[in-house]
VEXDREN-2710 file (C-alpha; in Angstrom, 1 decimal):
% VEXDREN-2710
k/r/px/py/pz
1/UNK/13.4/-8.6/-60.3
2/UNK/14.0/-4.9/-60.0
3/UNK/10.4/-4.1/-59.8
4/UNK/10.3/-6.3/-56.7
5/UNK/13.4/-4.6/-55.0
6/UNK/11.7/-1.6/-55.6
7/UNK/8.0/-2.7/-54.3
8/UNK/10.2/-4.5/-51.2
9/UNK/12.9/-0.8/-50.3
10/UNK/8.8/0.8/-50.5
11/UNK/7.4/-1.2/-47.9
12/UNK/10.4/-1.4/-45.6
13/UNK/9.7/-0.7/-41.8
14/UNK/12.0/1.0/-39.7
15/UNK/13.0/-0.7/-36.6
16/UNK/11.7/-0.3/-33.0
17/UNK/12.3/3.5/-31.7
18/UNK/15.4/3.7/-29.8
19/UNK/16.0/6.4/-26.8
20/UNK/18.1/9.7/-27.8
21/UNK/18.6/12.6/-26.1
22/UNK/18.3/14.5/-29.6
23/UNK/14.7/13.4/-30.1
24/UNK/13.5/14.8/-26.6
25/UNK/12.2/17.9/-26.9
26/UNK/12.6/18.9/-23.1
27/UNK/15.1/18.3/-20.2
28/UNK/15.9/19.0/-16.5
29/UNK/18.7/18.5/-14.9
30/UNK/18.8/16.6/-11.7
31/UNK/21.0/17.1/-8.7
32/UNK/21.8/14.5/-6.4
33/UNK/23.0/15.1/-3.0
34/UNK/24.7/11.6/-2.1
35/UNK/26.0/8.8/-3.7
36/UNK/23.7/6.1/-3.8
37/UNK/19.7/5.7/-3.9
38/UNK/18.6/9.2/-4.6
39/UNK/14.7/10.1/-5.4
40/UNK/13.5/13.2/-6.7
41/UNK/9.9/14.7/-6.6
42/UNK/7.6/14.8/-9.8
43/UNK/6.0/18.1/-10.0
44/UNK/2.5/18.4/-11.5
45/UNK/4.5/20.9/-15.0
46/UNK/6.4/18.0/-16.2
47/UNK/3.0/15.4/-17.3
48/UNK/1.8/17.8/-20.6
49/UNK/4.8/17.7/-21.8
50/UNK/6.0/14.2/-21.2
51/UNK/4.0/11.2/-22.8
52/UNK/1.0/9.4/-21.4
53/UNK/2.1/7.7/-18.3
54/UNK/5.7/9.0/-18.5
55/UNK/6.7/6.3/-20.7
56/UNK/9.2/8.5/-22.7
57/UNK/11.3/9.9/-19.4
58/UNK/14.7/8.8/-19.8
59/UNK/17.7/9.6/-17.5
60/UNK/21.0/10.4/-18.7
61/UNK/24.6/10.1/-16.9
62/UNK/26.6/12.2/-19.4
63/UNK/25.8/9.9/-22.9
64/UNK/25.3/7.0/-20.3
65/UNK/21.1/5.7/-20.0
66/UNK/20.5/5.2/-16.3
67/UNK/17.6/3.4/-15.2
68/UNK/15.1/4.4/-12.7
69/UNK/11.8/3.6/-10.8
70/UNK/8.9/5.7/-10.5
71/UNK/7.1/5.6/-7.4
72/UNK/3.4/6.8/-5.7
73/UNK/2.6/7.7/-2.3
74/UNK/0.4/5.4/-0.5
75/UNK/-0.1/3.6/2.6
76/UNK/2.0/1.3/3.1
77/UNK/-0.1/-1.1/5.2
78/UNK/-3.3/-2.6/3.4
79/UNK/-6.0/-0.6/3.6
80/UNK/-8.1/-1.4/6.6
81/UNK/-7.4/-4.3/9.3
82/UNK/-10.0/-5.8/11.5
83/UNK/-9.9/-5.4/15.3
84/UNK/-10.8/-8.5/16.5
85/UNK/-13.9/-7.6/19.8
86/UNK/-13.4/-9.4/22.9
87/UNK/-15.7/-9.8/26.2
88/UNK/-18.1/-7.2/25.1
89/UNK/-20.7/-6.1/27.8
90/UNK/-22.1/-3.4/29.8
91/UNK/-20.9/-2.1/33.6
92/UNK/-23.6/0.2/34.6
93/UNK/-24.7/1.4/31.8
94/UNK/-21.5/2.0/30.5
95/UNK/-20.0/-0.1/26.9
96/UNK/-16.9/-2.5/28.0
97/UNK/-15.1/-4.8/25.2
98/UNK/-11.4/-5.6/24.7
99/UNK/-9.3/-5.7/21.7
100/UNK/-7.2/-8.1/19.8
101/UNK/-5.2/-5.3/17.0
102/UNK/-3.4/-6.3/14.1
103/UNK/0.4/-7.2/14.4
104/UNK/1.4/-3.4/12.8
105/UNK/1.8/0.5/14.3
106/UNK/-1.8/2.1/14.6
107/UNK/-2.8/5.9/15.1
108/UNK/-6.9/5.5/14.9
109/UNK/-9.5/3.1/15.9
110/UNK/-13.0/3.2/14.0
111/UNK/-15.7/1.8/16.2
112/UNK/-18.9/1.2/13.8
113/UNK/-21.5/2.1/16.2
114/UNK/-25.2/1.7/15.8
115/UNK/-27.6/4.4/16.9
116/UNK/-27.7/8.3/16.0
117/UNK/-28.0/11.6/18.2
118/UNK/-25.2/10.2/20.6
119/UNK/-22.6/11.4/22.7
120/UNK/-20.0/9.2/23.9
121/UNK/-16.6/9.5/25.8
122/UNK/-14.2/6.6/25.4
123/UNK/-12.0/6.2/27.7
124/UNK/-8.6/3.8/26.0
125/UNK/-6.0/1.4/27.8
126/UNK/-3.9/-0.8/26.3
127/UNK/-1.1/-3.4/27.1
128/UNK/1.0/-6.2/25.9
129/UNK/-0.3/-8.8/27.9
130/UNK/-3.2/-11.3/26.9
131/UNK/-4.6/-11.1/30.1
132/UNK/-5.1/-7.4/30.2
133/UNK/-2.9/-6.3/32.8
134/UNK/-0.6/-4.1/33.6
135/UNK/-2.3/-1.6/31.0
136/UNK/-1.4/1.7/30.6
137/UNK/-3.2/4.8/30.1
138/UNK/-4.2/6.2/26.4
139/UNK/-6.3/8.9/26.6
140/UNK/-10.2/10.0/26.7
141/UNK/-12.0/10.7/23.7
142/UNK/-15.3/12.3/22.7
143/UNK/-17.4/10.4/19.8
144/UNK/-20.3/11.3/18.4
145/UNK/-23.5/11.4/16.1
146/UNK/-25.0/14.4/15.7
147/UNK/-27.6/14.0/12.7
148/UNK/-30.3/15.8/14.1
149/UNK/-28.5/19.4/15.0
150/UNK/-27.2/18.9/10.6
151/UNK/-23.8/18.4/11.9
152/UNK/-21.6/15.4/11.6
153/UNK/-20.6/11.7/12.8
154/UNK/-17.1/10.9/14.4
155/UNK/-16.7/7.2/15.5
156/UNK/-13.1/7.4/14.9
157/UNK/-10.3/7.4/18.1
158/UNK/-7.2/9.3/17.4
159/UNK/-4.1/7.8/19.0
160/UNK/-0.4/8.2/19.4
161/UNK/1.4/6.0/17.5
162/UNK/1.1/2.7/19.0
163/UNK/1.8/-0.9/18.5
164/UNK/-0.1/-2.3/22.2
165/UNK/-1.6/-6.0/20.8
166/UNK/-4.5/-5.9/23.4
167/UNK/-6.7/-2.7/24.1
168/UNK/-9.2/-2.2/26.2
169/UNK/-12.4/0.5/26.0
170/UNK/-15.1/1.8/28.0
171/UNK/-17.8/3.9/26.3
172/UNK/-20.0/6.4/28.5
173/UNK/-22.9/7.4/26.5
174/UNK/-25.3/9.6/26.6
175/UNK/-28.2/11.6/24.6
176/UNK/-27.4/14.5/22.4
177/UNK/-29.9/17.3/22.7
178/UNK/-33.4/16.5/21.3
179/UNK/-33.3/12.9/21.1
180/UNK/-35.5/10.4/23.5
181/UNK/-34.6/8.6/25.8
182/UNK/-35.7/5.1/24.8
183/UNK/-32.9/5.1/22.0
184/UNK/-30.5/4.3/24.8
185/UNK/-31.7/1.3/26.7
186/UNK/-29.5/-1.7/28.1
187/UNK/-30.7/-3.7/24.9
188/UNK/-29.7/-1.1/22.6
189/UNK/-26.5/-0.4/24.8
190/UNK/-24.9/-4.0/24.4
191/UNK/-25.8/-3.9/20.6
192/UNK/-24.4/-0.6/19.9
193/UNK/-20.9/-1.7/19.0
194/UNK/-20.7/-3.6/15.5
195/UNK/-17.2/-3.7/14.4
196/UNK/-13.8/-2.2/14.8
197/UNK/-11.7/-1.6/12.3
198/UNK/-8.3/-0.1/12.3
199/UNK/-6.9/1.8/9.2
200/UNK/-3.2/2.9/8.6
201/UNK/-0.6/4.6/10.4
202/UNK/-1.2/8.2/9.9
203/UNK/2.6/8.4/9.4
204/UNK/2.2/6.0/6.2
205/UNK/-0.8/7.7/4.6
206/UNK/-0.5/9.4/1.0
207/UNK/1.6/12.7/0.5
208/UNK/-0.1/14.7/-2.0
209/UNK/1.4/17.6/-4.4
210/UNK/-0.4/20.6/-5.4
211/UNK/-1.3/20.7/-9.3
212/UNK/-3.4/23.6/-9.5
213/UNK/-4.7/26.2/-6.8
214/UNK/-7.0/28.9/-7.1
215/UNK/-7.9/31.7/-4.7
216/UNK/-10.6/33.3/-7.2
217/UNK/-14.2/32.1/-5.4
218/UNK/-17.4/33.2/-7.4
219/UNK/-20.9/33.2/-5.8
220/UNK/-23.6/31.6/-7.7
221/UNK/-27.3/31.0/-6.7
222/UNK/-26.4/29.1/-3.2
223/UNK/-22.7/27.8/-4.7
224/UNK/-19.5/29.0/-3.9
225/UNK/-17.4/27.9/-6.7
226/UNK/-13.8/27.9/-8.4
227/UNK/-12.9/26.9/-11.6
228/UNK/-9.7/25.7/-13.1
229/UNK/-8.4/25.0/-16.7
230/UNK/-6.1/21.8/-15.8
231/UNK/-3.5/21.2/-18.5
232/UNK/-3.9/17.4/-20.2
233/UNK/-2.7/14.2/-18.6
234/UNK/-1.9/15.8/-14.6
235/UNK/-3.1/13.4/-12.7
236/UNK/-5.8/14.9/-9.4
237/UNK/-7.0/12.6/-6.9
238/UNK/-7.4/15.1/-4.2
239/UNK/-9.5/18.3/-3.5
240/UNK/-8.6/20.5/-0.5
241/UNK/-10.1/23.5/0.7
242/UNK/-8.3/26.5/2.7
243/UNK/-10.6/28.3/4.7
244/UNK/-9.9/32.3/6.7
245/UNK/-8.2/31.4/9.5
246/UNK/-10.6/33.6/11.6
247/UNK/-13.3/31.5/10.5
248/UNK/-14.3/29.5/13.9
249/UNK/-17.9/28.7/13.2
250/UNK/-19.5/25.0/12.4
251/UNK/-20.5/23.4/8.9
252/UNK/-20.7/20.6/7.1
253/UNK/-21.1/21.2/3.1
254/UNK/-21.6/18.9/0.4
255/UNK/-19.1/19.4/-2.5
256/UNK/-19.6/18.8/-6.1
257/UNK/-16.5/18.2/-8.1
258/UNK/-17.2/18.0/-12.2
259/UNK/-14.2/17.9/-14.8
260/UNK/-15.3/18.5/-18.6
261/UNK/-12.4/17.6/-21.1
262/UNK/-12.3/20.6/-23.6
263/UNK/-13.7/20.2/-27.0
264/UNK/-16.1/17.3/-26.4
265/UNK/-20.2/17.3/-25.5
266/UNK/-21.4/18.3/-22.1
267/UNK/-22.4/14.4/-21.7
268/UNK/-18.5/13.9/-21.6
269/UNK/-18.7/15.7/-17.9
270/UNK/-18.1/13.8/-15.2
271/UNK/-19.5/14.6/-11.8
272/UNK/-18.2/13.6/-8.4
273/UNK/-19.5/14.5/-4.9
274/UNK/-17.7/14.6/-1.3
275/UNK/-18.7/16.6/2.0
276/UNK/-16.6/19.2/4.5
277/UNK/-16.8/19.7/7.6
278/UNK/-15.9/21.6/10.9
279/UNK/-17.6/20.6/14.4
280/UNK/-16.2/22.5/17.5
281/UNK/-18.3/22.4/20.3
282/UNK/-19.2/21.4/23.8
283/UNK/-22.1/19.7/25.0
284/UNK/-23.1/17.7/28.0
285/UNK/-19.9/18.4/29.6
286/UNK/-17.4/17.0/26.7
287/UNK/-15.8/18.7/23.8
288/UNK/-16.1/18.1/20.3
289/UNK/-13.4/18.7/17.8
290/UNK/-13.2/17.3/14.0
291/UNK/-12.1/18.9/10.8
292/UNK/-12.3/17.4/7.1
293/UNK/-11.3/20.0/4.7
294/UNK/-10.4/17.5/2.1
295/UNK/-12.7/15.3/-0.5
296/UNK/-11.2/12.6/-2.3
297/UNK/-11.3/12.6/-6.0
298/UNK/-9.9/11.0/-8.7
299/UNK/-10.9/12.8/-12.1
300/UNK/-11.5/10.9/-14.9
301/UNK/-10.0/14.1/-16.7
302/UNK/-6.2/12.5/-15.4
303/UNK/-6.8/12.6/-18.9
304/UNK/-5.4/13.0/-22.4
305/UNK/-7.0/16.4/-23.0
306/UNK/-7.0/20.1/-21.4
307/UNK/-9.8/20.2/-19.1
308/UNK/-12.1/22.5/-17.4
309/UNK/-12.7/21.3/-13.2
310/UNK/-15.4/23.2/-11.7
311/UNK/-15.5/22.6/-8.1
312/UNK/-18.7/23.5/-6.2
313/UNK/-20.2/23.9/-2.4
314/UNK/-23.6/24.2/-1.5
315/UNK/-24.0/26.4/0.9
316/UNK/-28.0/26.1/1.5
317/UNK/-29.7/28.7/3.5
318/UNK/-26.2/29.1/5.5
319/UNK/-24.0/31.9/4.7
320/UNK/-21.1/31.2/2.1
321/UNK/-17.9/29.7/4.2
322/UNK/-14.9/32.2/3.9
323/UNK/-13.1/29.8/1.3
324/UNK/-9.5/31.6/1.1
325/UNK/-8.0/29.0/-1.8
326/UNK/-8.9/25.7/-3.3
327/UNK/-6.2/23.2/-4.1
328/UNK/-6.6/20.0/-6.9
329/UNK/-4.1/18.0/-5.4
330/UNK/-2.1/14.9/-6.9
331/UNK/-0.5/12.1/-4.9
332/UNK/3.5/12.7/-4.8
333/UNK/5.4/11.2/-7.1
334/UNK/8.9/10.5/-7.3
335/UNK/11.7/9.4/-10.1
336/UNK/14.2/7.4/-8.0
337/UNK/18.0/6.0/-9.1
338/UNK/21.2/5.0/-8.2
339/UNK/24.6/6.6/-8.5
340/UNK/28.0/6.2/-8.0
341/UNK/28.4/9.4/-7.3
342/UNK/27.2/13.5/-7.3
343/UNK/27.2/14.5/-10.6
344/UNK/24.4/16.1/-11.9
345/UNK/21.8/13.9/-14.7
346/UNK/19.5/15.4/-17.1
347/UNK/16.1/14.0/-17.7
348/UNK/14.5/14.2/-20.7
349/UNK/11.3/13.6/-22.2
350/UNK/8.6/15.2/-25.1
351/UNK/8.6/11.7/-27.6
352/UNK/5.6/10.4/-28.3
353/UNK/7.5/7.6/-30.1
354/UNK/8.9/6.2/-27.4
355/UNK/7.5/3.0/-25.7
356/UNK/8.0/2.8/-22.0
357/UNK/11.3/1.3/-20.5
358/UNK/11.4/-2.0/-19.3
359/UNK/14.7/-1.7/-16.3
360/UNK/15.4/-4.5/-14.1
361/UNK/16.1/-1.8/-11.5
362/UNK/12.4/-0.8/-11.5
363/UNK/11.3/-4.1/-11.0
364/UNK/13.1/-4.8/-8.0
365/UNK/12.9/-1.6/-6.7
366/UNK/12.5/-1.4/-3.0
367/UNK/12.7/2.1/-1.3
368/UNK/15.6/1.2/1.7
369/UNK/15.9/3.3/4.2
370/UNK/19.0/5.2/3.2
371/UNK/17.0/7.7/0.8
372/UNK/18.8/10.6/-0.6
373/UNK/16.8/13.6/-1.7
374/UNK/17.9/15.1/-5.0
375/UNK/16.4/18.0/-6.4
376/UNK/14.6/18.4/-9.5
377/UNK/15.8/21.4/-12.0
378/UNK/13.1/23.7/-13.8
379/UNK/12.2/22.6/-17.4
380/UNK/13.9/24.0/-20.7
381/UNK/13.8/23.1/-24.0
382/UNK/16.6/20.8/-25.2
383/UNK/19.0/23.1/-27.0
384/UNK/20.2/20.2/-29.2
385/UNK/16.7/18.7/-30.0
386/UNK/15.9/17.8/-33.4
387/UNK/13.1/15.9/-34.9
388/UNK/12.9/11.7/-35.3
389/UNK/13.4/10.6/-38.6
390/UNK/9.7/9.2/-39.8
391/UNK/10.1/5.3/-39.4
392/UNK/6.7/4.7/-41.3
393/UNK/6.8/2.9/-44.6
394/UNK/7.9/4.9/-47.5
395/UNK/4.0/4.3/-48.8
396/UNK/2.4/5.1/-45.7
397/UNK/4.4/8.8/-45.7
398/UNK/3.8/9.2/-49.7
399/UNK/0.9/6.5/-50.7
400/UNK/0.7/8.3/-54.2
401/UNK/3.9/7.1/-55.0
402/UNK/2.7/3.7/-54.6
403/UNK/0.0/4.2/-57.5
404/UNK/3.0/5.8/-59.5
405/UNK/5.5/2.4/-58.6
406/UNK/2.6/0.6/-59.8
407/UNK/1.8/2.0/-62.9
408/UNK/5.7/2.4/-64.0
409/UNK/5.4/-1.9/-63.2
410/UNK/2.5/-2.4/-65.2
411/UNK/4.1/-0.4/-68.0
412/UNK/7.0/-2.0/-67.9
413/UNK/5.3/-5.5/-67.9
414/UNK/3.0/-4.4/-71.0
415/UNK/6.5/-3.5/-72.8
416/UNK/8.2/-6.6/-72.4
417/UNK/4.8/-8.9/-73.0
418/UNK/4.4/-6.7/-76.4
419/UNK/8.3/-7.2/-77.1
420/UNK/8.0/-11.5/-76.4
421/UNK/4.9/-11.4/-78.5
422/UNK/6.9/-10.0/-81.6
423/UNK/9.5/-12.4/-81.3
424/UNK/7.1/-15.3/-81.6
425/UNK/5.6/-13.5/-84.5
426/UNK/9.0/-13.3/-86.1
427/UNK/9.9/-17.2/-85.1
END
């Protein structure tokens, strides 16, 4: 009986992990400046430190837990809608079609036109009546294809906010330099619009955060390239360039993005690609203007190691572009909560043996409009930190007591069976 008490205290299993501000190695106090539904911003210092996916942030009120939501930038309209195309045909040799747009604000229209080496000037109404009426005026607006002069393609109408139901668009077009004629008959004409599609509200696109710049640009062969050394587990989903802002000419680069997680093969890289551009320019009478400076990229490297990010443009024959920084951006994120009132909570976080939080407050979370900014103090070590007891078993912290138990049981067993079998001898 006492060897199985003892076999049962050894394999005894501590019970789940419970939050405590001891066993956190780091904190940072957070400010609100209301009472109510405050949100502060994540910065890109806090994700080495804190567990994979922030499971082990906790907020504290004084000894009180509060619970909180964590939320990501994004659009908040679905990603693209369709623009339904109405009474499409040509006046003259000029494009006409009306618009059905979705039931939502709108600040761009992407024609998908077919055809290259174009110049086109679309001229935009719009109104709320189904008959077209009564429109009002939106604005002119130069599109373009341009793939024989190695420049870029804009399809894409830049509004004002708007929320007009019905549009209507006439499309002059004409040749870009050094393209024939016979691309731009009255067959190809009324063909030349596919689809339209309508992506969100600029004011509801992603807000990013900068994780990591660097102003250090090496040339190498025809590459201008920086290099980072990205801390483990900061998310990047976002490359942007900064360019001298006396730098007026036009380019369009391709961009190579790679991120290698330190201590692993050179097979473990992972290689993305993008393209910036610049195209300011006149010709046949209308201006040009578009600007991409950014490349979309989410690194496989938001990763649970250190990482090297080498981030390259070709340049070609063409002379390297002034690059004056280049920024791996992350999308904002913020740590959102309720409160009663203005005192200040600490967070805290650094315990791997946490599991995440499971609030009812996250998952009925819904940002209102009331939103209260709090501010997010810099990160120190938590003065009365001290390390989790080990919950494992007793034999998977020692296992060579477990041989010992066992052999002090078998002994014990081989004593008493020698001590029965001389009392039978005796009897």
């Amino acid at each position: 009986m006492k060897s199985a008490i003892l076999l049962a205290l050894l394999l005894w299993q501590a019970g789940p992990e419970t939050p405590s501000p001891h066993y956190l190695r780091y904190q940072r106090i957070v400010a609100p400046s209301a009472p109510g539904q405050n949100c502060a911003v994540i910065d890109p210092q806090l994700f080495p430190h804190a567990a994979a996916s922030l499971k082990d942030l906790r907020l504290f009120q004084g000894t009180r837990e509060v619970p909180y939501a964590i939320t990501l930038s994004e659009p908040q309209q679905p990603d693209s809608d369709t623009a339904t195309i109405r009474n499409l045909g040509l006046r003259g040799r000029n494009i006409v079609f009306d618009l059905e747009m979705p039931n939502r604000p709108y600040t761009e229209i992407d024609l998908d036109l077919a055809g290259h080496d174009f110049l086109a000037t679309a001229t935009v109404s719009g109104t709320r009546d189904p008959n077209y009426v009564n429109q009002t005026h939106l604005g002119d607006f130069t599109l373009f294809d341009l793939t024989t002069q190695h420049l870029s393609r804009n399809t894409a109408i830049h509004l004002q906010e708007t929320s007009l139901p019905y549009l209507h668009v006439e499309l002059a077009v004409s040749l870009a330099a050094g393209t024939s004629a016979s691309s731009l008959t009255p067959e190809a004409l009324q063909k030349m619009v596919q689809s339209v599609t309508v992506p969100p509200s600029r004011e509801a696109q992603s807000l990013y955060t900068t994780a990591a710049r660097s102003s250090t640009i090496t040339q190498r062969s025809r590459q201008s390239i920086g290099t980072f050394a990205l801390p483990e587990r900061i998310p990047i989903e976002r490359v942007s360039f900064d360019l001298a802002p006396t730098y007026k000419a036009n380019f369009s680069r391709d961009v190579r993005i790679t991120d290698h997680p330190d201590g692993t093969a050179n097979s473990a890289s992972e290689t993305l690609a993008g393209t910036i551009l610049r195209v300011h320019l006149t010709q046949a009478g209308r201006e040009i203007r578009q600007e991409q400076l950014s490349v979309p990229a989410t690194l496989g490297s938001n990763m649970q190691s250190a990482a090297t990010v080498q981030v390259a443009v070709e340049n070609g024959d063409d002379t390297p572009l002034p690059i004056a920084a280049i920024r791996l951006e992350m999308r904002q994120r913020k740590i959102c909560f309720d409160t009663s009132d203005t005192q200040a909570l600490t967070l805290y976080y650094g315990d791997p043996g946490l599991t995440a939080p499971q609030y009812d407050y996250a998952r009925l979370f819904s940002a209102s409009g009331a939103i209260h900014t709090a501010q997010l103090g810099p990160e120190q070590l938590n003065a009365a930190y001290r390390d989790r007891p080990d919950a494992r078993p007793l034999t998977e912290r020692r296992p060579h007591l477990l041989w010992i138990i066992l052999l002090v049981v078998i002994c014990i067993l081989a004593i008493i069976a020698i001590r029965s079998s001389k009392n039978i001898h005796h009897h």
